[in-house]
PDB file of the backbone (N, CA, C, O) and the ligand in Angstrom, with CONECT records:
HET     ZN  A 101       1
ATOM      1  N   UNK A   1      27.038  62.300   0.913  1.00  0.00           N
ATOM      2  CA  UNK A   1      27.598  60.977   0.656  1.00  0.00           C
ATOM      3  C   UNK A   1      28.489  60.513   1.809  1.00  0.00           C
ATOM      4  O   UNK A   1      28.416  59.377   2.276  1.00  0.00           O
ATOM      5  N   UNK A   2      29.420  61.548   2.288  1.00  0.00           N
ATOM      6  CA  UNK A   2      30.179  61.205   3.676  1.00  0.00           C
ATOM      7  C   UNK A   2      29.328  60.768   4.659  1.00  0.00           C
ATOM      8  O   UNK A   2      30.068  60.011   5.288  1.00  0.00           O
ATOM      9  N   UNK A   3      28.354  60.746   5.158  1.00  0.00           N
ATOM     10  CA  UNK A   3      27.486  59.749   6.270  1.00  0.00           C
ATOM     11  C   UNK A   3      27.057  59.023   5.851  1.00  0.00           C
ATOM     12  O   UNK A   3      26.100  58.799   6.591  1.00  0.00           O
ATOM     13  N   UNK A   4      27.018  58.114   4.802  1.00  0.00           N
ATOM     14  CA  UNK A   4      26.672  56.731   4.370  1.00  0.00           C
ATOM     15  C   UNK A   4      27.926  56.026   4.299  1.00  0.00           C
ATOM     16  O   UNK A   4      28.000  54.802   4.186  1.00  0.00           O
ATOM     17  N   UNK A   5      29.039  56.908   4.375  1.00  0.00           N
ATOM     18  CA  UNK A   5      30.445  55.888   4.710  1.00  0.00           C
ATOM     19  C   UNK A   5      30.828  55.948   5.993  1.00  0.00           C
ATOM     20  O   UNK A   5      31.543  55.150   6.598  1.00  0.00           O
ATOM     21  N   UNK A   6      30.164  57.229   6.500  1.00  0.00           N
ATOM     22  CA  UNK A   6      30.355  57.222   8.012  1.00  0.00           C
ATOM     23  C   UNK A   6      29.274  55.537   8.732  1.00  0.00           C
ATOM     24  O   UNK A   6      29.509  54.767   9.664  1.00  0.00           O
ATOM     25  N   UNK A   7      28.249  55.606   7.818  1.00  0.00           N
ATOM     26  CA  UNK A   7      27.245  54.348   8.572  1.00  0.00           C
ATOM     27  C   UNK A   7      28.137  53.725   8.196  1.00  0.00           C
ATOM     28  O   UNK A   7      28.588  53.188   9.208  1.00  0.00           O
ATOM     29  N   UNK A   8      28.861  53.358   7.140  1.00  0.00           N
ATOM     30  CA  UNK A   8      29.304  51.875   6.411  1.00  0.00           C
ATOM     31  C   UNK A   8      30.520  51.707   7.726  1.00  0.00           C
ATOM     32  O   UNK A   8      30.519  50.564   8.183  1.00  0.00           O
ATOM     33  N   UNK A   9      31.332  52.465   8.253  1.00  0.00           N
ATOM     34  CA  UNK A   9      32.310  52.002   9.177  1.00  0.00           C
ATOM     35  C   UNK A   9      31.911  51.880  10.344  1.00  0.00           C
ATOM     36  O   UNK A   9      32.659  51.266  11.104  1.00  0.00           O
ATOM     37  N   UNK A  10      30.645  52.400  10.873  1.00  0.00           N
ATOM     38  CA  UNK A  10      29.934  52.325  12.061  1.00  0.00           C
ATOM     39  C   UNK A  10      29.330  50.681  11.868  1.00  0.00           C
ATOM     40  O   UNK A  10      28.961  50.106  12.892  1.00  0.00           O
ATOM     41  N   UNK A  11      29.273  50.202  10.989  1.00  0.00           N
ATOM     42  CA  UNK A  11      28.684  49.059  10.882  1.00  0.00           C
ATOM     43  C   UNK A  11      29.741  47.637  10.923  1.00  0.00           C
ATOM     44  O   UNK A  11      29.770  46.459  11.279  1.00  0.00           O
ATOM     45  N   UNK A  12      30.494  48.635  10.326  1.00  0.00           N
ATOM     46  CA  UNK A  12      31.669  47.146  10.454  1.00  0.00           C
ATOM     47  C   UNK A  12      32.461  47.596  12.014  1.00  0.00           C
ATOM     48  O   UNK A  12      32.928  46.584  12.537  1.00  0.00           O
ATOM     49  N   UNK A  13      32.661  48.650  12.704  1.00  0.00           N
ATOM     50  CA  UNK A  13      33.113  48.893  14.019  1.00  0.00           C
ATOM     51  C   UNK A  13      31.900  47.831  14.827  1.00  0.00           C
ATOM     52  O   UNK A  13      32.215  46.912  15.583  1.00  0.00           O
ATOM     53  N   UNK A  14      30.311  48.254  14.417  1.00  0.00           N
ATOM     54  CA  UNK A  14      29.394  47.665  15.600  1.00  0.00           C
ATOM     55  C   UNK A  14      29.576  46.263  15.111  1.00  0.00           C
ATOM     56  O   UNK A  14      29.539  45.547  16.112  1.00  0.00           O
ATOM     57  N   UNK A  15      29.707  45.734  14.327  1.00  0.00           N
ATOM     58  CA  UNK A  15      30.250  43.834  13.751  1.00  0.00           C
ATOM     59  C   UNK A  15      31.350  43.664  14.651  1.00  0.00           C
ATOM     60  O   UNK A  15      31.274  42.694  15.405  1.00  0.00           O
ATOM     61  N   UNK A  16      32.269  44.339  14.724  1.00  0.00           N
ATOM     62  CA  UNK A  16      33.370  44.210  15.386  1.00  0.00           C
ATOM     63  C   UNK A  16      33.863  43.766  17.019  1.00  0.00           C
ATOM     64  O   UNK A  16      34.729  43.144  17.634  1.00  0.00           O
ATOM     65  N   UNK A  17      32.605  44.596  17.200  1.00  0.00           N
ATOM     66  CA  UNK A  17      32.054  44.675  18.831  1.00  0.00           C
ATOM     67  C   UNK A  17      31.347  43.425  19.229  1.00  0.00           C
ATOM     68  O   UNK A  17      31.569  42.561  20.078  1.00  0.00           O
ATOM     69  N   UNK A  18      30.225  43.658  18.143  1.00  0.00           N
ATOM     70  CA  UNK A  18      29.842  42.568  18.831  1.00  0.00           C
ATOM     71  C   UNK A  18      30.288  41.436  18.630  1.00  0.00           C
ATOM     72  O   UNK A  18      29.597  40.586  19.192  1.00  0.00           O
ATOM     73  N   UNK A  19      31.321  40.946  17.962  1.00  0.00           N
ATOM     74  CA  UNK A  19      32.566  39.853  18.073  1.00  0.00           C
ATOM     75  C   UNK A  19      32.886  39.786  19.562  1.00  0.00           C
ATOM     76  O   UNK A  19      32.584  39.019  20.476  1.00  0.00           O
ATOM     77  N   UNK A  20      33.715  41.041  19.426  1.00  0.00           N
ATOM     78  CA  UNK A  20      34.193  41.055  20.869  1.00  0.00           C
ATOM     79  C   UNK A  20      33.611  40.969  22.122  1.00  0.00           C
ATOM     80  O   UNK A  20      34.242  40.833  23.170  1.00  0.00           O
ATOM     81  N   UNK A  21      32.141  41.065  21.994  1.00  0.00           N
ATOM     82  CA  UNK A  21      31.331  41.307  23.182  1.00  0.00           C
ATOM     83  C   UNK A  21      31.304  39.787  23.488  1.00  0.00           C
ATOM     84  O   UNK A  21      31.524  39.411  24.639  1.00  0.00           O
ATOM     85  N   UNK A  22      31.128  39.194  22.824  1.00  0.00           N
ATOM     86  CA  UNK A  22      31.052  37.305  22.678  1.00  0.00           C
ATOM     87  C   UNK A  22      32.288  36.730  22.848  1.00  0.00           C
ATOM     88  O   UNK A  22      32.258  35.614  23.366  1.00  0.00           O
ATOM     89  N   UNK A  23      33.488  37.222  22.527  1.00  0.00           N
ATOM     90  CA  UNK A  23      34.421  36.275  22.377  1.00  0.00           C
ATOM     91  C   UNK A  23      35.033  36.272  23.980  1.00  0.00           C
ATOM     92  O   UNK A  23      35.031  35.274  24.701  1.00  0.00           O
ATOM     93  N   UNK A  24      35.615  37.770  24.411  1.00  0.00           N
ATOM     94  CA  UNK A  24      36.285  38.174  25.503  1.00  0.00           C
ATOM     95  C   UNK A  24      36.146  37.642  26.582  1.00  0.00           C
ATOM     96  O   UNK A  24      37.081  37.220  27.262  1.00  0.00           O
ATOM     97  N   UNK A  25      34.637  37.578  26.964  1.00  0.00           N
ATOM     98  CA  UNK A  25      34.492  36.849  28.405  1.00  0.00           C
ATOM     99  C   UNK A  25      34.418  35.554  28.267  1.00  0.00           C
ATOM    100  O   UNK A  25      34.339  34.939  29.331  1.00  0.00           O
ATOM    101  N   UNK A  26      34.417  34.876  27.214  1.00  0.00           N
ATOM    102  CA  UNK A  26      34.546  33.662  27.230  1.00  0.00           C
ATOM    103  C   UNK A  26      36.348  32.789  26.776  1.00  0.00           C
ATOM    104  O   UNK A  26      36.721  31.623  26.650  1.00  0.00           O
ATOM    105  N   UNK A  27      37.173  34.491  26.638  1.00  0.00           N
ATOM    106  CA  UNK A  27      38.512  33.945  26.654  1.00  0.00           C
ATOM    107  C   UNK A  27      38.952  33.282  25.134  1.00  0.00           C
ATOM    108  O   UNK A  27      39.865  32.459  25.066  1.00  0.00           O
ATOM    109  N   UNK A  28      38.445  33.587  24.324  1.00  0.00           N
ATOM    110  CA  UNK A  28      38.263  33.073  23.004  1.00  0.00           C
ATOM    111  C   UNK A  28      39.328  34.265  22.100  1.00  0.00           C
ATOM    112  O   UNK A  28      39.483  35.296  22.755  1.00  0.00           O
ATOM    113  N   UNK A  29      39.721  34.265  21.361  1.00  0.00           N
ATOM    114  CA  UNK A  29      40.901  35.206  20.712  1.00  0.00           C
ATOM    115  C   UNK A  29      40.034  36.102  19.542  1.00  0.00           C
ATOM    116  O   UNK A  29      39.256  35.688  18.683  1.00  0.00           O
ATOM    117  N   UNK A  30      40.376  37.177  19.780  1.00  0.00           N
ATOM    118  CA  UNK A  30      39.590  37.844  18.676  1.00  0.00           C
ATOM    119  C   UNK A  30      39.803  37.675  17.175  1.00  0.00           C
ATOM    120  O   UNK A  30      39.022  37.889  16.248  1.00  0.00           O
ATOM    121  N   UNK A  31      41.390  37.119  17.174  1.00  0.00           N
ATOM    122  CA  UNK A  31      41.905  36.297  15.438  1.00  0.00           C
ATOM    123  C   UNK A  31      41.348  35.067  14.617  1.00  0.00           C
ATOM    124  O   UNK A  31      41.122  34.918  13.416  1.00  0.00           O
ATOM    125  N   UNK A  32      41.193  34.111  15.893  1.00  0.00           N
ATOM    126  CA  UNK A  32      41.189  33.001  15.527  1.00  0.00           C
ATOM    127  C   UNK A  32      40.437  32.283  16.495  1.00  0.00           C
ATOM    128  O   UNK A  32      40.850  32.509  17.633  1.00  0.00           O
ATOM    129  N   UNK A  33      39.276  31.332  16.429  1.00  0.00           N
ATOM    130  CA  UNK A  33      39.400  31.267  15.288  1.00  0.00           C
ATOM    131  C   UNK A  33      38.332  31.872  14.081  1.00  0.00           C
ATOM    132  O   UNK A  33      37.604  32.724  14.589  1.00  0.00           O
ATOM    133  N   UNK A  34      38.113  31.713  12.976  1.00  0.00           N
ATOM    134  CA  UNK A  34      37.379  33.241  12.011  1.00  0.00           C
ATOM    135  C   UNK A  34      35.851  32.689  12.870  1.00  0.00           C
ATOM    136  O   UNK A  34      35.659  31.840  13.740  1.00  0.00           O
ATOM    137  N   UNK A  35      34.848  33.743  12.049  1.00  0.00           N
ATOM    138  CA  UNK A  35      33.443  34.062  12.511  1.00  0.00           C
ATOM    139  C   UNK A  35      33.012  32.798  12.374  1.00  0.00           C
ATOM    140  O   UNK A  35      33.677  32.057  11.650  1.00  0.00           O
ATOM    141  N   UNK A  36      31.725  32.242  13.083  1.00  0.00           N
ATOM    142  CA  UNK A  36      31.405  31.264  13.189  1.00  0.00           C
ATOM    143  C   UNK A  36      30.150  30.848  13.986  1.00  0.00           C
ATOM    144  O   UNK A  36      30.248  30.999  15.204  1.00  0.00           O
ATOM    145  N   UNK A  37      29.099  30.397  13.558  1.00  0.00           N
ATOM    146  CA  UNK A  37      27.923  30.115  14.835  1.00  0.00           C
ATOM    147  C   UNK A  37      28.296  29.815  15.598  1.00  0.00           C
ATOM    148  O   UNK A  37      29.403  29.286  15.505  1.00  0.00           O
ATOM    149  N   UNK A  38      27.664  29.926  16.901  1.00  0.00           N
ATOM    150  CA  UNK A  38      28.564  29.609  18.582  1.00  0.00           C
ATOM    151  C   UNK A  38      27.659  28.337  18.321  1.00  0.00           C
ATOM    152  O   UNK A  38      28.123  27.546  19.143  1.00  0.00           O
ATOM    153  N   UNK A  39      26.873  27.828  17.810  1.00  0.00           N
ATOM    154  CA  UNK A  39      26.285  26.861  17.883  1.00  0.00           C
ATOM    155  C   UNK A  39      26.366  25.201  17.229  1.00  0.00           C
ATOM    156  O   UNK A  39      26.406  24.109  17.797  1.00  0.00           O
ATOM    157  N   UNK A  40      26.368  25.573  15.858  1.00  0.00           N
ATOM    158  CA  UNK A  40      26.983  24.328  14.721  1.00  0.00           C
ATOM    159  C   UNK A  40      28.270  24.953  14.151  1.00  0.00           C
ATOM    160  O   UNK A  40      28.517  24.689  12.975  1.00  0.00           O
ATOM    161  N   UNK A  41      29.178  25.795  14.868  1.00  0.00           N
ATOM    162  CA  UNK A  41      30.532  26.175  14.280  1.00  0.00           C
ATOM    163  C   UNK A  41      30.593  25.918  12.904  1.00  0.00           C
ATOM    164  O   UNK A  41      31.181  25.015  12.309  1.00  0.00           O
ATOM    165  N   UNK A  42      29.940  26.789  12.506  1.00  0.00           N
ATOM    166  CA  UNK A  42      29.925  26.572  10.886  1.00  0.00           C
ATOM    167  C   UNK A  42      30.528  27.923  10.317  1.00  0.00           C
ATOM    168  O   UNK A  42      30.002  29.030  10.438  1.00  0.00           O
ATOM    169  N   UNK A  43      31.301  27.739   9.903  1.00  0.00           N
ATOM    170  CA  UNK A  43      32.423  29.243   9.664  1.00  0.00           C
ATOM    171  C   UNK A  43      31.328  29.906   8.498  1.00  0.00           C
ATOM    172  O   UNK A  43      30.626  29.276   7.708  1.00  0.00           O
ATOM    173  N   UNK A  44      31.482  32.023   8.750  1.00  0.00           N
ATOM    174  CA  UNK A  44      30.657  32.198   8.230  1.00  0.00           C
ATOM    175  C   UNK A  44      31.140  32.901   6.645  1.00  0.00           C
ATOM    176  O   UNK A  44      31.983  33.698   6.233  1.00  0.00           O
ATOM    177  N   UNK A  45      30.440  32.366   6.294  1.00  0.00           N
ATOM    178  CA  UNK A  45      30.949  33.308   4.439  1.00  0.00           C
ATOM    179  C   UNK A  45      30.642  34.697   4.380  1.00  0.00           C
ATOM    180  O   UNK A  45      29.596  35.259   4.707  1.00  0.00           O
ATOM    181  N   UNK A  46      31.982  35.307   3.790  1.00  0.00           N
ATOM    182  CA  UNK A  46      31.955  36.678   3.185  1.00  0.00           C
ATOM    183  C   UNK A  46      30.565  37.606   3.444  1.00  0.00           C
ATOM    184  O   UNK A  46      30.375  38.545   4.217  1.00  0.00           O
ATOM    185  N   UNK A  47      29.631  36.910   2.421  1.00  0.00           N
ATOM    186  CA  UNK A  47      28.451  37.241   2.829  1.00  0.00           C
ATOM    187  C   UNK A  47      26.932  37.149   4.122  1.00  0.00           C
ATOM    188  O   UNK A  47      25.791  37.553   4.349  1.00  0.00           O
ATOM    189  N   UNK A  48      27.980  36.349   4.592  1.00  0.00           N
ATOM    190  CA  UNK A  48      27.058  36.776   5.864  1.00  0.00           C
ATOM    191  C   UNK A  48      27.684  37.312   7.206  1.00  0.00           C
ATOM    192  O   UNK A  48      27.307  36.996   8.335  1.00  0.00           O
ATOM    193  N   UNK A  49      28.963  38.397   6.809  1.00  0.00           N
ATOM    194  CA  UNK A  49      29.630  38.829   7.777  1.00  0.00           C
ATOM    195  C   UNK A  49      29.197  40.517   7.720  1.00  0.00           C
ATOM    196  O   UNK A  49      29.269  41.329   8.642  1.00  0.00           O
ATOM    197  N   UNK A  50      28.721  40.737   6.296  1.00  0.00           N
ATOM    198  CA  UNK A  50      27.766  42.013   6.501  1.00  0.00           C
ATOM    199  C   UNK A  50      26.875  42.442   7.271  1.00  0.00           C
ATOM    200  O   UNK A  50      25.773  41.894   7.238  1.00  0.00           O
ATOM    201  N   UNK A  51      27.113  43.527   8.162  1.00  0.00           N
ATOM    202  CA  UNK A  51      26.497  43.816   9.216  1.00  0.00           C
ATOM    203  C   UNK A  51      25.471  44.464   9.159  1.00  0.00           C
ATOM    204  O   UNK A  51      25.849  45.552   8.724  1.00  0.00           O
ATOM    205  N   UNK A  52      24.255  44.518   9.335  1.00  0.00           N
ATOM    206  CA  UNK A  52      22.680  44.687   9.543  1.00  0.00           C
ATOM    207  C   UNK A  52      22.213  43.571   8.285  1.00  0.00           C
ATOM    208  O   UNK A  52      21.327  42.717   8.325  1.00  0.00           O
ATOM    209  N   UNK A  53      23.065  43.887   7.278  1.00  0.00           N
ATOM    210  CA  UNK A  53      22.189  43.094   5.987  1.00  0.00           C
ATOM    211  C   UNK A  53      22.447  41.574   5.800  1.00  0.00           C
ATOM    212  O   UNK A  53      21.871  41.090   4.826  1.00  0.00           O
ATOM    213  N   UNK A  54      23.016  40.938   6.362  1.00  0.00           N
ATOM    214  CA  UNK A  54      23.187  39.574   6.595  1.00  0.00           C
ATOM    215  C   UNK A  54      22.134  39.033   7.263  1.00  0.00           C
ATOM    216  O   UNK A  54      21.337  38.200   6.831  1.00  0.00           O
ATOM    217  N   UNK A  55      22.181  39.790   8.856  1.00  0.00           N
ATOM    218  CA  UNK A  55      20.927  39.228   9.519  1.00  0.00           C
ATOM    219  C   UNK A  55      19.859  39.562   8.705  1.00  0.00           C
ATOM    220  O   UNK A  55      19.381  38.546   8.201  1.00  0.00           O
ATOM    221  N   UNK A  56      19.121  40.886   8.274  1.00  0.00           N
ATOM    222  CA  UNK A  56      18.179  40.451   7.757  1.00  0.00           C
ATOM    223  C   UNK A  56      18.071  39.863   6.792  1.00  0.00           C
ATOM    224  O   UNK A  56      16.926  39.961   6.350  1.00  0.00           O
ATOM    225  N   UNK A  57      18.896  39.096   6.034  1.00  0.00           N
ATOM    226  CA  UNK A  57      18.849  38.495   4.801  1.00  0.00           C
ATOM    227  C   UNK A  57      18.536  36.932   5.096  1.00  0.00           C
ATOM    228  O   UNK A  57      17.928  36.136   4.380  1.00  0.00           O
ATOM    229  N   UNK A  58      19.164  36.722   6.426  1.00  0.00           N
ATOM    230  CA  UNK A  58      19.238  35.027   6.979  1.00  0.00           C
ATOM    231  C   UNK A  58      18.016  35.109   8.118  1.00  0.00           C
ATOM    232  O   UNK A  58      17.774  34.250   8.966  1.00  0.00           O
ATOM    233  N   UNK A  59      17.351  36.301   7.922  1.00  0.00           N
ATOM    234  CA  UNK A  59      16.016  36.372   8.753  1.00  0.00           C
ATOM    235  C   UNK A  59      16.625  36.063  10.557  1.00  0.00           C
ATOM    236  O   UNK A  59      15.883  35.611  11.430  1.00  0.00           O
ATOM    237  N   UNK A  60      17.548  36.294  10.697  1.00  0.00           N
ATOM    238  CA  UNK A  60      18.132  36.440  12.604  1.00  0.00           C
ATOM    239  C   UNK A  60      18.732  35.209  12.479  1.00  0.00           C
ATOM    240  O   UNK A  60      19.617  35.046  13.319  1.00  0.00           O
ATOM    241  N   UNK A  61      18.517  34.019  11.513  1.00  0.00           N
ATOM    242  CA  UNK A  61      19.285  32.877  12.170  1.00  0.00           C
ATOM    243  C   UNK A  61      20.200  31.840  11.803  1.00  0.00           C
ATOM    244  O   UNK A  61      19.667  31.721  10.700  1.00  0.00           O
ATOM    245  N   UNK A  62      21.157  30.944  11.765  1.00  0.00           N
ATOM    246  CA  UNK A  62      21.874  30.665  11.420  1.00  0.00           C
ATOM    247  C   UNK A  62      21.848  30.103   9.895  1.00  0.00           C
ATOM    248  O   UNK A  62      20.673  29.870   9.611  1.00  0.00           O
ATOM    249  N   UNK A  63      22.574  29.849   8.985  1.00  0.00           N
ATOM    250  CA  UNK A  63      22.538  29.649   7.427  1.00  0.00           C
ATOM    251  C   UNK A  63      22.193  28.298   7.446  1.00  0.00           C
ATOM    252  O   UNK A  63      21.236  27.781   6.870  1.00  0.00           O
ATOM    253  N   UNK A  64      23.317  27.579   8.381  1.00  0.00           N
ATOM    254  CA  UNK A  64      23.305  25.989   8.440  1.00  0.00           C
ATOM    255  C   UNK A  64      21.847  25.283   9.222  1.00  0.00           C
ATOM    256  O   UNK A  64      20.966  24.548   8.776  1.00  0.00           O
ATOM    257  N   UNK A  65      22.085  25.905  10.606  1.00  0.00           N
ATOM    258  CA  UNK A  65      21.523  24.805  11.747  1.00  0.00           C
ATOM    259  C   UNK A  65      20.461  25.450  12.108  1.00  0.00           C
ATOM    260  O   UNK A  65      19.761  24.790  12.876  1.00  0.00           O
ATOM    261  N   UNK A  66      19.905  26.893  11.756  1.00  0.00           N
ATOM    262  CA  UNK A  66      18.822  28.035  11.379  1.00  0.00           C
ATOM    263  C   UNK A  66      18.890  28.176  13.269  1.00  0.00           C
ATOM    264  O   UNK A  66      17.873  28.098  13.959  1.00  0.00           O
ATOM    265  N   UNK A  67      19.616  28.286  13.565  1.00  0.00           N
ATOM    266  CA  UNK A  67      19.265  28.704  15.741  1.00  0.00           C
ATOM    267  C   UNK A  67      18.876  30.620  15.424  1.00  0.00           C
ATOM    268  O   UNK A  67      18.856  31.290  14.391  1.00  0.00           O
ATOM    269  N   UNK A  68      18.724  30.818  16.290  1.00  0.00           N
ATOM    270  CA  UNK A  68      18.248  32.451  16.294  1.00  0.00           C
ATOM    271  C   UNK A  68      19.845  32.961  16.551  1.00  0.00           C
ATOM    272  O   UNK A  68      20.701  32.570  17.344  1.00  0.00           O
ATOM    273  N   UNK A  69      19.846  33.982  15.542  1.00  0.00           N
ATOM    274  CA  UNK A  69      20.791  34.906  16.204  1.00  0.00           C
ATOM    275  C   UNK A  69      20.081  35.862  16.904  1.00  0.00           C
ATOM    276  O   UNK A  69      18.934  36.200  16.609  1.00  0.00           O
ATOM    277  N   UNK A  70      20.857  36.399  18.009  1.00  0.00           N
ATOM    278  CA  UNK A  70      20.241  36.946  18.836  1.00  0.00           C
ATOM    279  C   UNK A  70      19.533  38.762  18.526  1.00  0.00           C
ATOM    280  O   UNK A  70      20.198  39.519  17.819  1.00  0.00           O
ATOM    281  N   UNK A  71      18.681  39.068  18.915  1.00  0.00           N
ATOM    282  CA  UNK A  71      18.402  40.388  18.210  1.00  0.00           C
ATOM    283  C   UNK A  71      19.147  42.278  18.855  1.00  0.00           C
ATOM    284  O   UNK A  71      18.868  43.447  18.590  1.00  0.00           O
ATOM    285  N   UNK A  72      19.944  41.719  19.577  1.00  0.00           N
ATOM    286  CA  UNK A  72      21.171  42.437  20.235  1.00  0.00           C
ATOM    287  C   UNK A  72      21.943  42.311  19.173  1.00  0.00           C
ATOM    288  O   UNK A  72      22.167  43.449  18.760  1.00  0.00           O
ATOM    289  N   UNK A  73      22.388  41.640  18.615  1.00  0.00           N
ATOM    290  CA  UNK A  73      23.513  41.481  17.666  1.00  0.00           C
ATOM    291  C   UNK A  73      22.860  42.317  16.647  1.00  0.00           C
ATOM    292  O   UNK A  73      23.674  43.145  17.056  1.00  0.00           O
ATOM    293  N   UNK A  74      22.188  42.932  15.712  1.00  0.00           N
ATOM    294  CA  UNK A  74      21.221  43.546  15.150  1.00  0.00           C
ATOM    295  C   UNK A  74      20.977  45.215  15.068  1.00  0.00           C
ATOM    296  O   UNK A  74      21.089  46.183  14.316  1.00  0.00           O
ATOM    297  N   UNK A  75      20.473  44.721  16.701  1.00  0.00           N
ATOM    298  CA  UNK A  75      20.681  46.203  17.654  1.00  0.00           C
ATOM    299  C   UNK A  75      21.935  46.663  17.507  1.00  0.00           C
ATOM    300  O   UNK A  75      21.929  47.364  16.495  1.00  0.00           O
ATOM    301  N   UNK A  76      22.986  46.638  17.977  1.00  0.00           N
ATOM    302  CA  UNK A  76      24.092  47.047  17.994  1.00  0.00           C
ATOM    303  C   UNK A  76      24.681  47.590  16.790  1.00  0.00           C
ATOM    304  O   UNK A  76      24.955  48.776  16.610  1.00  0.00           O
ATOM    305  N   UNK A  77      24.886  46.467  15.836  1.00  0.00           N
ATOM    306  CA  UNK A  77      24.756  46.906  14.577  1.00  0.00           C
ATOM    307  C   UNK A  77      24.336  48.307  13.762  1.00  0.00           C
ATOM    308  O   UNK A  77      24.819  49.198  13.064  1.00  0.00           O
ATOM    309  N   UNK A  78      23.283  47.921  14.266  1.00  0.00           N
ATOM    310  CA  UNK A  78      22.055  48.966  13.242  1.00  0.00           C
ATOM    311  C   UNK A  78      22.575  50.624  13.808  1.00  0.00           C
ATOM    312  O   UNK A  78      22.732  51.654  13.153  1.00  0.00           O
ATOM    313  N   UNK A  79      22.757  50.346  15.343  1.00  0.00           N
ATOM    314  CA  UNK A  79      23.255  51.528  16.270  1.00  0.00           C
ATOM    315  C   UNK A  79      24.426  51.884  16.306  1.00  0.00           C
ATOM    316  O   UNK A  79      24.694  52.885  16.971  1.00  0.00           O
ATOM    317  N   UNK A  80      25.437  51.203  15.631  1.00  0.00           N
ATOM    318  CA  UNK A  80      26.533  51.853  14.750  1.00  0.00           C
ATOM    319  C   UNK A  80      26.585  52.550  13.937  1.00  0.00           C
ATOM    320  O   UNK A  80      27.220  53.597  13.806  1.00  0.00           O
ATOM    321  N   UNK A  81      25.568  51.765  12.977  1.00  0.00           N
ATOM    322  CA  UNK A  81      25.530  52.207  11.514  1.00  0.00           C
ATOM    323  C   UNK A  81      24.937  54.108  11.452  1.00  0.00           C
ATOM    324  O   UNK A  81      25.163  54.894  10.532  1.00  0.00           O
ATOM    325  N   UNK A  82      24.037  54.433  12.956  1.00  0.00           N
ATOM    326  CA  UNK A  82      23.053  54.786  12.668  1.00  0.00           C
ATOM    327  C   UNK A  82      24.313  55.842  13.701  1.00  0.00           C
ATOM    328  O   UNK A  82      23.994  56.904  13.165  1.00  0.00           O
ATOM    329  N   UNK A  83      25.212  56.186  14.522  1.00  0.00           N
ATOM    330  CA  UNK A  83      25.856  56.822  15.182  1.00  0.00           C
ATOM    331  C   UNK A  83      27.460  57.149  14.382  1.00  0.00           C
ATOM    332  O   UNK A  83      28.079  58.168  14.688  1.00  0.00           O
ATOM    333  N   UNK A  84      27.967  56.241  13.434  1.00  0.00           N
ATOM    334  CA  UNK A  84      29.094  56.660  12.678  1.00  0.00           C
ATOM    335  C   UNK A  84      28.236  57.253  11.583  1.00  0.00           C
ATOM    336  O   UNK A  84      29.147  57.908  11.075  1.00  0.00           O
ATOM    337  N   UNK A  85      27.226  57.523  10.852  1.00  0.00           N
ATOM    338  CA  UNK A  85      25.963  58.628   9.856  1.00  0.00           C
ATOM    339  C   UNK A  85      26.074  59.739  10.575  1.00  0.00           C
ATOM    340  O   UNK A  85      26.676  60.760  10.240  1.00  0.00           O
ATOM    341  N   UNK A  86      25.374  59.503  11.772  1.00  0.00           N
ATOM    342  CA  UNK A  86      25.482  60.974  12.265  1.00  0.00           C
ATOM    343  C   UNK A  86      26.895  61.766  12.969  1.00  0.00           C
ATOM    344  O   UNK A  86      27.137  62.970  12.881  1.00  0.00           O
ATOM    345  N   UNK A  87      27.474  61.047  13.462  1.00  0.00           N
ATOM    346  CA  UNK A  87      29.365  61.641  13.698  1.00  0.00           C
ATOM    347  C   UNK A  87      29.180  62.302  12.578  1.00  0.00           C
ATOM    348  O   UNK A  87      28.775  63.464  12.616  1.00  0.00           O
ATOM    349  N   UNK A  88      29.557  61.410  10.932  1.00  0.00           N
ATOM    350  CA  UNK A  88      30.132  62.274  10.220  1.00  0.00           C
ATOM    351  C   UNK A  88      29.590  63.477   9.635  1.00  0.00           C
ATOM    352  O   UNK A  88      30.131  64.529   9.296  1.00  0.00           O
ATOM    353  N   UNK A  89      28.054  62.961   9.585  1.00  0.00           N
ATOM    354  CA  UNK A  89      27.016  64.103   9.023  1.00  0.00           C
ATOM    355  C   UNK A  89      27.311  65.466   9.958  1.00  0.00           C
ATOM    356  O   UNK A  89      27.413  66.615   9.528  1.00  0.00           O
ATOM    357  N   UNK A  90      27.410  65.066  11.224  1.00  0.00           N
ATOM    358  CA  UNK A  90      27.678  66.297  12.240  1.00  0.00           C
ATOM    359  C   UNK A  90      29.111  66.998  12.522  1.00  0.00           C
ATOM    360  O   UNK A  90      29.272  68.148  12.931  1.00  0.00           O
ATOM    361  N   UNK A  91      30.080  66.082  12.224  1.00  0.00           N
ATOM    362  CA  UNK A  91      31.480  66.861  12.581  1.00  0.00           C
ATOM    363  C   UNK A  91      31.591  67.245  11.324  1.00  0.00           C
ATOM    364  O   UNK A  91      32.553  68.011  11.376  1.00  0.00           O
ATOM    365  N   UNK A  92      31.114  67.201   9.867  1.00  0.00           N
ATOM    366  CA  UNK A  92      32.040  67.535   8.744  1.00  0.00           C
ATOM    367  C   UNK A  92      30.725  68.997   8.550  1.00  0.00           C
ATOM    368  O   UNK A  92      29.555  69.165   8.894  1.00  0.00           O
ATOM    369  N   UNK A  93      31.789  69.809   7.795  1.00  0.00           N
ATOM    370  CA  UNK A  93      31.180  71.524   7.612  1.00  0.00           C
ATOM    371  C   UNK A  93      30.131  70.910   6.666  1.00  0.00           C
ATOM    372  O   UNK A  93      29.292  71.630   6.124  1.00  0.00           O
TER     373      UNK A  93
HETATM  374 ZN    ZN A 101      24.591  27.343  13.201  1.00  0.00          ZN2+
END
């Protein structure tokens, strides 16, 4: 059961990132302002801030203005989820 909470924080760490991977070089604050399409700034709900299962739920693209989210954002994700599973599966006896 401990590496499915290990994925669950690998998933919200890789959400996290890839915030940051977007916001930083463009000088944008990691607080404020909240999640949001870079496109029709349409702030995003609760439920579509879940990481791997949002995108596939909104099929890659935006709720409102449907643009593609990109499939890096996804990637990353999924490669959290799939590296905080195995950390914990592997460091715990
Ligand atoms: Zn949008």
């Amino acid at each position: 059961m401990w590496p499915v909470w290990g994925g669950v924080l690998g998933g919200v760490l890789g959400s996290f990132l890839s915030c940051a991977i977007y916001r930083i070089p463009r000088g944008i604050s990691l607080r404020q302002p909240p999640s949001q399409c870079p496109h029709c700034h349409t702030v995003l709900r609760v439920p579509e801030l879940v990481p791997v299962l949002s995108w596939l739920a909104l099929q890659g693209k935006c709720r409102h203005c449907r643009v593609a989210i990109p499939y890096r954002t996804l990637l990353l994700e999924i490669g959290c989820v799939a590296a905080g599973g195995w950390l914990v599966w592997a460091l715990l006896p």
